[in-house]
N, C-alpha and C positions, 0 to 999 in steps of 0.2 A: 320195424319188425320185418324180418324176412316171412316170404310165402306160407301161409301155416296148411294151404288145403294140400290137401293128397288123395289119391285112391283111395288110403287108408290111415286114419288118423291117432299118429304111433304117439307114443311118447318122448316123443323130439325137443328138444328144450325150448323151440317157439311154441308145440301146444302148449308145453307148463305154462311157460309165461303168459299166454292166452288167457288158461282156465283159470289162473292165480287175477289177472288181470280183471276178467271178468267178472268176481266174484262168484263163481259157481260155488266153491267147496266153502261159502258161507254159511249156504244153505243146505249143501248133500255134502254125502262122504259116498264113497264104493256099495260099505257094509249096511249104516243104520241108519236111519232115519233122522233128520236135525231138523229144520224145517221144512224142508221137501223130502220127495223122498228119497231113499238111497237109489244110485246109479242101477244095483242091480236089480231094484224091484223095478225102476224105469225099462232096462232091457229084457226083464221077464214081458211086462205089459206090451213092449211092441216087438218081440222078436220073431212074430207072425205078420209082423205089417210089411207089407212089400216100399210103402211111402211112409217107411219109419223116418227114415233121415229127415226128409222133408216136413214131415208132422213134428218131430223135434225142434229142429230148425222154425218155427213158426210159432210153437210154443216159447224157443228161445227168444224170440226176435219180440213179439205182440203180447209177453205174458199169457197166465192162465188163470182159470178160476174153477174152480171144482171137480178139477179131474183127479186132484189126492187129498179132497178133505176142503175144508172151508179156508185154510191159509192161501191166499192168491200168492201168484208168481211174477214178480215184477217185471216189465219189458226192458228187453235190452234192443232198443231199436236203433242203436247207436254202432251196432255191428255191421261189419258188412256181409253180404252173401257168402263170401266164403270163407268167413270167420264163423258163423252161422254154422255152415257145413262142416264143418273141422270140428266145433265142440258137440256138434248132434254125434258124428261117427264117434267122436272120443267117448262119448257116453256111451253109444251102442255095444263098445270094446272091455268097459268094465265089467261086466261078469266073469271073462275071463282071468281077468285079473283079481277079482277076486275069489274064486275058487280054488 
């Protein structure tokens, strides 16, 4: 797979492939909630963090547990750092994309 980080993480056909790869949108959609929650209640909740990306990223990487309810969020520790950083900013991106 070619480089997927960027400044800014567009929807280039490595991120799809990425975020299809990694199973995100198993879990989340943009709009509703599936088993996690949607994209853009994730970038309501951090679009005041200055260390969003990297709080994402770490959520990505080490899973989670009770920051949307009692369903945990499995680790994807099998990513690398800048895969990590590419699906944290691509999450950051969808609210715009969904509005």
């Amino acid at each position: 797979m070619a480089s997927v980080g960027s400044a800014y993480a567009d929807d280039s056909q490595d991120v799809k492939e990425l975020v299809q790869a990694s199973g995100c949108l198993s879990c989340h959609s943009v709009d509703e909630k599936i088993v996690g929650p949607a994209f853009k209640d994730v970038v309501a909740k951090y679009k005041s963090d200055p260390d969003a990306i990297v709080n994402i990223s770490q959520s990505i990487k080490n899973g989670s547990r009770g920051k949307w309810g009692r369903m945990a969020m499995p680790a994807h520790a099998s990513l690398s750092s800048e895969e990590l950083k590419t699906l944290a900013m691509w999450v950051m991106t969808r609210k715009a994309k969904a509005d």
